[in-house]
Structure formats: C-alpha cells, structure tokens
C-alpha positions in Angstrom: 18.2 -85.3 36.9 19.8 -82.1 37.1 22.5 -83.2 34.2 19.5 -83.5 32.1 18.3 -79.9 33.3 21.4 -78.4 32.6 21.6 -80.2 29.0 17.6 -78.9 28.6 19.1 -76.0 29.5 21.6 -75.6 27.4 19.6 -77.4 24.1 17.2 -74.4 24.9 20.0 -71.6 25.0 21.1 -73.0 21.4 18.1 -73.5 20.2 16.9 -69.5 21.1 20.4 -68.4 19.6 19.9 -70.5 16.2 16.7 -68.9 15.8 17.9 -65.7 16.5 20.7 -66.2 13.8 18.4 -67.5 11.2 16.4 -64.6 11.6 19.3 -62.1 11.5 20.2 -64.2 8.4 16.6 -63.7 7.2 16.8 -60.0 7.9 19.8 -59.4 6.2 18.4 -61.0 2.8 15.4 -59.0 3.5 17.3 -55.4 3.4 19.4 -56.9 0.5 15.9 -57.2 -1.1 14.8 -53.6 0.1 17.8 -51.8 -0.7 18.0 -53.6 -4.4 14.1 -52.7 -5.0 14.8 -49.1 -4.3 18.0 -49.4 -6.6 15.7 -50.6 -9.2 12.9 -48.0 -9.0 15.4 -44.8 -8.5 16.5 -45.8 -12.1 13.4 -46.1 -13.4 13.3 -42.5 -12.1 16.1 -41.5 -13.3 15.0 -42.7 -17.1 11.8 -40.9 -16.3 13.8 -37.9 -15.4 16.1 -37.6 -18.3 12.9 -38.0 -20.8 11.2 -35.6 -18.9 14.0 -33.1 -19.1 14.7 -34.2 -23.0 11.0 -33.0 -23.5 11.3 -29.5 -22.3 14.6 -29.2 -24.1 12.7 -30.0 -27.2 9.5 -27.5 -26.3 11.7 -24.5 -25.6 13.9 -25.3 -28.5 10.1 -25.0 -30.7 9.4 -22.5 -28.4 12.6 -20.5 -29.3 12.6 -21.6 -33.2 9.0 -19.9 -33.2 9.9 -16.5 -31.6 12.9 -16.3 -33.6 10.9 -16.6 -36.9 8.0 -14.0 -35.3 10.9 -11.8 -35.0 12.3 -12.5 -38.6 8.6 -11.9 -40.0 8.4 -8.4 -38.0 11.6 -7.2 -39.2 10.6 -8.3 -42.9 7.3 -6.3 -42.1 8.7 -3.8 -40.4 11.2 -3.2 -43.5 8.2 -3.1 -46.0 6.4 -0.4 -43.8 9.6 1.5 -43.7 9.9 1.4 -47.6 6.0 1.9 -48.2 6.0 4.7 -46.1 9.5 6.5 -47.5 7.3 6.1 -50.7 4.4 8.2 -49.2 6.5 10.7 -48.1 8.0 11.2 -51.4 5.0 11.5 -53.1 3.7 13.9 -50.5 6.9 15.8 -50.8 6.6 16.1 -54.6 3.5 16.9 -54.5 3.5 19.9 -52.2 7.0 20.7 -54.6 4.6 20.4 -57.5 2.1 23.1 -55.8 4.8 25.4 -54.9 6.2 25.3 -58.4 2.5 26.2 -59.5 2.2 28.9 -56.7 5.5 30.8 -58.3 4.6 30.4 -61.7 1.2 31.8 -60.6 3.1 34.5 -59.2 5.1 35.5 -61.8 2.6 35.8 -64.2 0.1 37.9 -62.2 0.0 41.1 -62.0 2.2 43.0 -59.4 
C-alpha cells in the first residue's frame, strides 16, 4: 500500500507540475496577445499622430499664405497713400508758390 502512495504521490506531483506548465504556456500566449494588441493600437496612434501633425502644417501654412498677402495689400496701400499724399503736398506747395507770386506782384505794383 505504500507503493501505491508513493505512485499517488508522485501521479499528484506530475499532475500539479503539468498544470503549472500549461498555464505558464497559457500565459505566455496571453502576453504574446497583450504585447501584439498594444503594437497594434500605438500604430493606429501613430497614423493619428502624423495626420494630426499634417493638419497643423497645413493651417499655419494658410495661416502664413494669409499674413503674407495682408502684408502685400498694406504695402500696396501703404504705397498709394505715399503717392496720394506726395500729390497733396504738391499742390499745397504750388499753391502757397502761387500766393507768394501774387504777394510780390502785389508788391511791386503798389505804391512804395
């Protein structure tokens, strides 16, 4: 009888260690599973990422495209105030020229 303990025994040992191995085994393809899951969503990430960073590359090349024509417009403008202004000047110059003239000519025909 105690043969038959001791195979028991021993039947139980390899029993607990088989069970032990298929869950180590069943582990393993478990992390395999994990680890390949989180492969799979940091690419999906990673896609999301890059569009994400493709999109504000577009906006601020608007962005830039826009303030670069506000500045070409407000050097046009800029340019036609200089010109409309030069013109304003020149006719305020010959028009105080025009009074002086008159002033002289008043004054050389008036009595001294």
């Amino acid at each position: 009888m105690s043969e038959s303990q001791s195979r028991y025994s021993i039947v139980e040992r390899l029993t607990k260690e088989k069970l032990s191995i298929i869950s180590a085994q069943t582990s393993l393809n478990s992390d395999v599973e994990k680890a390949k899951q989180e492969y799979e969503s940091l690419k999906e990430d990673e896609k999301d990422w890059e569009k994400s960073i493709e999109d504000d590359v577009a906006k601020m090349k608007r962005e830039r495209a826009k303030l670069v024509k506000d500045v070409e417009r407000d050097a046009k403008n800029a340019k036609e105030r200089k010109k409309s202004k030069e013109d304003s000047y020149k006719l305020k110059l010959k028009t105080i020229d025009d009074a002086l003239k008159r002033i002289e000519n008043i004054s050389k025909t008036a009595p001294a």
